[in-house]
N, C-alpha and C positions, 0 to 999 in steps of 0.2 A: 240505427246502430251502424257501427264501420265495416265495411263489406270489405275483401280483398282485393279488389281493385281499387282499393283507393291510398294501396301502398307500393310503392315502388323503390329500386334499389340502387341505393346515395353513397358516395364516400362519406365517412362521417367522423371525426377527431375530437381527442379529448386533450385539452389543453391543459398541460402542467406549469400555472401564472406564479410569480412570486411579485406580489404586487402589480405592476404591471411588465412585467420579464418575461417572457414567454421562453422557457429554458430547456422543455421535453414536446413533443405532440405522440401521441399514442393513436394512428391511423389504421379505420378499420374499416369495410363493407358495413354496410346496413340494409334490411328494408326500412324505409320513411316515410315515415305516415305525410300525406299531401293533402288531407282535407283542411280547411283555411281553418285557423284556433277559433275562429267567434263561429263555425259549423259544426263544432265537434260535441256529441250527448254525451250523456253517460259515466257515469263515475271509474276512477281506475281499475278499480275493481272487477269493474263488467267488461271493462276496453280489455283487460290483459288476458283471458282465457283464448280471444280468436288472434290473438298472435305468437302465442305457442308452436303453431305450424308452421310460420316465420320463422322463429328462430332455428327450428331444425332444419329450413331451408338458407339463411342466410348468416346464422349465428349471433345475431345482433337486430334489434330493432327498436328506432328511434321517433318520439315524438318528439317533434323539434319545439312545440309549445302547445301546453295543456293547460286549460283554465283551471283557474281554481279560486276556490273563495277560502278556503284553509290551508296552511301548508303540510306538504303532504310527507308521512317520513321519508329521512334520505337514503333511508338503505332497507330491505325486503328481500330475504331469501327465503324460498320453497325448496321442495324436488325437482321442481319444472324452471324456475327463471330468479334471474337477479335480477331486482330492480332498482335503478338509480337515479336519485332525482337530488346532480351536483346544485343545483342552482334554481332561486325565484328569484323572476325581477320582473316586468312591465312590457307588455304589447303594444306597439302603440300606431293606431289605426283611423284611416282616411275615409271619411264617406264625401266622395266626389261631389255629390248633390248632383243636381241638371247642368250648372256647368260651373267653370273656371270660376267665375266672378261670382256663383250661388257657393262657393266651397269656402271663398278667402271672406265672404259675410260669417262665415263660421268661427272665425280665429278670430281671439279676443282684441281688442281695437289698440290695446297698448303692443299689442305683437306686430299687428299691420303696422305701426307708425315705426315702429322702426325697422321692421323691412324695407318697408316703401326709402326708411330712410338711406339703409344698407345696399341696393339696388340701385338708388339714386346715384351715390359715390361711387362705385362702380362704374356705371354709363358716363359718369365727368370723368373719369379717368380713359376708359376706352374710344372716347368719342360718339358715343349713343351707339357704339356698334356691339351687338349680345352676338356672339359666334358660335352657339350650339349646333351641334352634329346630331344625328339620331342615327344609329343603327341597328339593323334588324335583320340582314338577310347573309347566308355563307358566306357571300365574300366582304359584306361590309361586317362580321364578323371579328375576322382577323384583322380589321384594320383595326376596329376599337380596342380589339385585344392589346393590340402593337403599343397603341399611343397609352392605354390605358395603365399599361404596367411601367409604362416610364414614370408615370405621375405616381401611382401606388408605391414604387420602391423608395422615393422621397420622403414616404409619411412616417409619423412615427407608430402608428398603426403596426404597420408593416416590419418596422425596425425591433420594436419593443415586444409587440403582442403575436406578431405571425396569423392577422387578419385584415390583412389587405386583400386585393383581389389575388388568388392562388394563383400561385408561376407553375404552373406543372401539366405534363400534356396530358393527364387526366380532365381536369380544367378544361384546357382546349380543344378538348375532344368534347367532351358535355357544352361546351358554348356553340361548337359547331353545330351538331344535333338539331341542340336548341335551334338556332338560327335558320335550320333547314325547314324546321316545325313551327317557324313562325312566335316561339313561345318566349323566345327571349327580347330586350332591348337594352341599349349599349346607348351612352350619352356623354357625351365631351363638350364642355368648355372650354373655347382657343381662344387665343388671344395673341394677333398677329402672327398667327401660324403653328404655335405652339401651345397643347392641350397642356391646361391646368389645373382642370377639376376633371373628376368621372362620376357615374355613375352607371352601377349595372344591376340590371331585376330580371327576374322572371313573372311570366304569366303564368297561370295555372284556371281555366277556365274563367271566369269575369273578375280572378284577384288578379293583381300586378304586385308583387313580392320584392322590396328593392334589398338584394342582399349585400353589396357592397355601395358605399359612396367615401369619396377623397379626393384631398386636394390638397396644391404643391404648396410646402407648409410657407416658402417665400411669397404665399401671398394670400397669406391670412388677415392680415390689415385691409384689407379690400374685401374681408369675406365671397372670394372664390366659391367656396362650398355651398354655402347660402345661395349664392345669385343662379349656382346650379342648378338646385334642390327645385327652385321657386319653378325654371324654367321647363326641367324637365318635369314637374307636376302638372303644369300648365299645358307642356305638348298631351302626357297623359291622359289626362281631363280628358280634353278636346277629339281624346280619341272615343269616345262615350259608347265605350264598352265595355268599363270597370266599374262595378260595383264596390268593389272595396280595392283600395291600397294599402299595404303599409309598410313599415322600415322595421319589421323585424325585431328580434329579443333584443331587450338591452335600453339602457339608459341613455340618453343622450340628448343634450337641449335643442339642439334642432328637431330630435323629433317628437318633446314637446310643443315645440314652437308651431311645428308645422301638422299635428295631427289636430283631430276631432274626438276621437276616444281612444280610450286604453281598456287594456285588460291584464290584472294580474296572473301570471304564467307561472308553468314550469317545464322545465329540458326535462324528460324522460328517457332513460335510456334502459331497455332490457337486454340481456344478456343468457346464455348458457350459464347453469350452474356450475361451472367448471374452477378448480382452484383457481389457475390463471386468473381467467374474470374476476376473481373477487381480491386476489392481490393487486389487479389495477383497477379495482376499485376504493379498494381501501388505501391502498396510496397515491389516487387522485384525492381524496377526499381529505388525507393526512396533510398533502401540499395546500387545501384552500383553510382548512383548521389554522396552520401555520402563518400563511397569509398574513387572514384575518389577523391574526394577534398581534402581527409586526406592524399590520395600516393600524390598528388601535393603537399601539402604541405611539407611533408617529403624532399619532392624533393628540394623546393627552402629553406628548412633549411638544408638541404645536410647530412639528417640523414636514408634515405630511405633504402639504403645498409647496415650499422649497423645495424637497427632493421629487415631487412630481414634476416643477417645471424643470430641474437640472437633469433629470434623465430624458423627458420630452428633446430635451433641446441640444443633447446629450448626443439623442436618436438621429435627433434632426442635420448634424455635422457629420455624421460619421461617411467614412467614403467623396 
């Protein structure tokens, strides 16, 4: 069962998306559940009596991702807690194996072939020269920082959805920490001097967490991102003292491409039974209602992808 130490206390935000618009953030303390999603027992049920104590200490307490085999309802009020579960979607997770070359035997052979193809063009373009940086330590810290968010404010990420890596000296204050505690690492792709991809994780005893990766969308054609991904898994690896990796909630084909398994998830978030709470709750939940209905509709007037790449690209100029 989950003990109290194995939660600790996170900024933690609810995003108000209108498709992909990111137009409100609702920023708030949490405690955060830290135990890895494929660690965690117990049904919600049994999980939400021992963080009751939590919330009278922090007002807010977040599972950032809960297994599940059924989805679970989105809304739960008692006398003691609100609880809200905006979102399921897919965990999706790395077992290193013994090394580098025992992990990528793992990944389906039409995936390797066009990696290897994707990597290839890349090196003809750069000269066979791969430029990754690794950072880990306070002061190499602030340099990844530095370089990092020059690349991130580029993405449409960033522009659009307000999840890039965070600009705020909250942020740089927890990377610093990190950095002091050995728990973080920081990863740049340059290319003649100039960082074009990132990526930033944390550790948490033998996981490696990667909670942001991006790259400068002028060099997407070269897949930047990818040739990242591959290299910083590869230093990872090699560090053979993770048992599991992986890239976090959320959809995305690279981390298809690059994982070994999944798990269907959900965001958990508990709250004070407090009116407040529950009008930001129910008008989070009124914005992805809404959403929803506009991407359906996009969908059955078969306009969805046009206006996805015109905002992307939209993102992509602005500034």
């Amino acid at each position: 069962m989950i003990t109290r130490d194995e939660w600790e206390c996170a900024p933690h935000q609810l995003k108000y998306l209108f498709g992909e618009y990111c137009f409100y953030t609702e920023g708030f303390q949490a405690a955060e559940l830290t135990t890895h999603v494929s660690r965690i027992t117990g049904s919600l049920e049994e999980i939400t009596p021992f963080v009751l104590p939590l919330l009278e200490e922090h007002g807010a307490a977040v599972i950032p991702a809960y297994p599940i085999s059924t989805r679970p309802r989105w809304l739960k009020i008692t006398r003691y807690y609100l609880r809200y579960v905006p979102e399921v979607t897919v965990y999706y997770l790395i077992d290193p194996g013994q090394s580098f070359d025992s992990y990528m035997q793992q990944i389906p052979g039409k995936v390797r072939h066009e990696l290897r193809r994707k990597l290839r063009r890349f090196a003809e373009y750069s000269g066979g020269q791969i430029d990754l940086r690794i950072y880990q330590s306070g002061q190499e810290a602030q340099t990844f920082e530095r370089f990092a968010q020059a690349v991130s404010r580029k993405t449409y990420q960033h522009r659009l959805l307000g999840v890039g890596l965070p600009d705020t000296s909250q942020f740089r204050a927890d990377l610093i920490d990190r950095a002091s505690r050995g728990t973080m690492r920081g990863y740049l792709l340059f290319y003649q001097g100039t960082a074009i991809a990132y990526a930033y994780a944390i550790t948490r005893g033998d996981c490696l967490q990667f909670r942001c990766i991006g790259y400068d969308p002028s060099w997407r054609e070269l897949s930047a991102g990818i040739v990242l991904t591959y290299h910083a898994l590869r230093s990872a690896i090699g560090e053979r003292r993770f048992a599991i990796i992986d890239f976090g909630f959320g959809e995305a084909r690279y981390k298809r491409d690059f994982a070994t398994g999944s798990l269907p998830c959900a965001t958990v978030f508990l709250f004070r039974p407090t009116s407040r709470n529950l009008l930001t709750v129910l008008s989070h939940r009124a914005c992805i209602t809404a959403s929803d209905y506009c991407i359906d509709l996009t969908k059955w007037l078969g306009i969805k992808e046009p206006l996805k790449q015109y905002f992307r690209a939209s993102a992509d100029t602005i500034g």
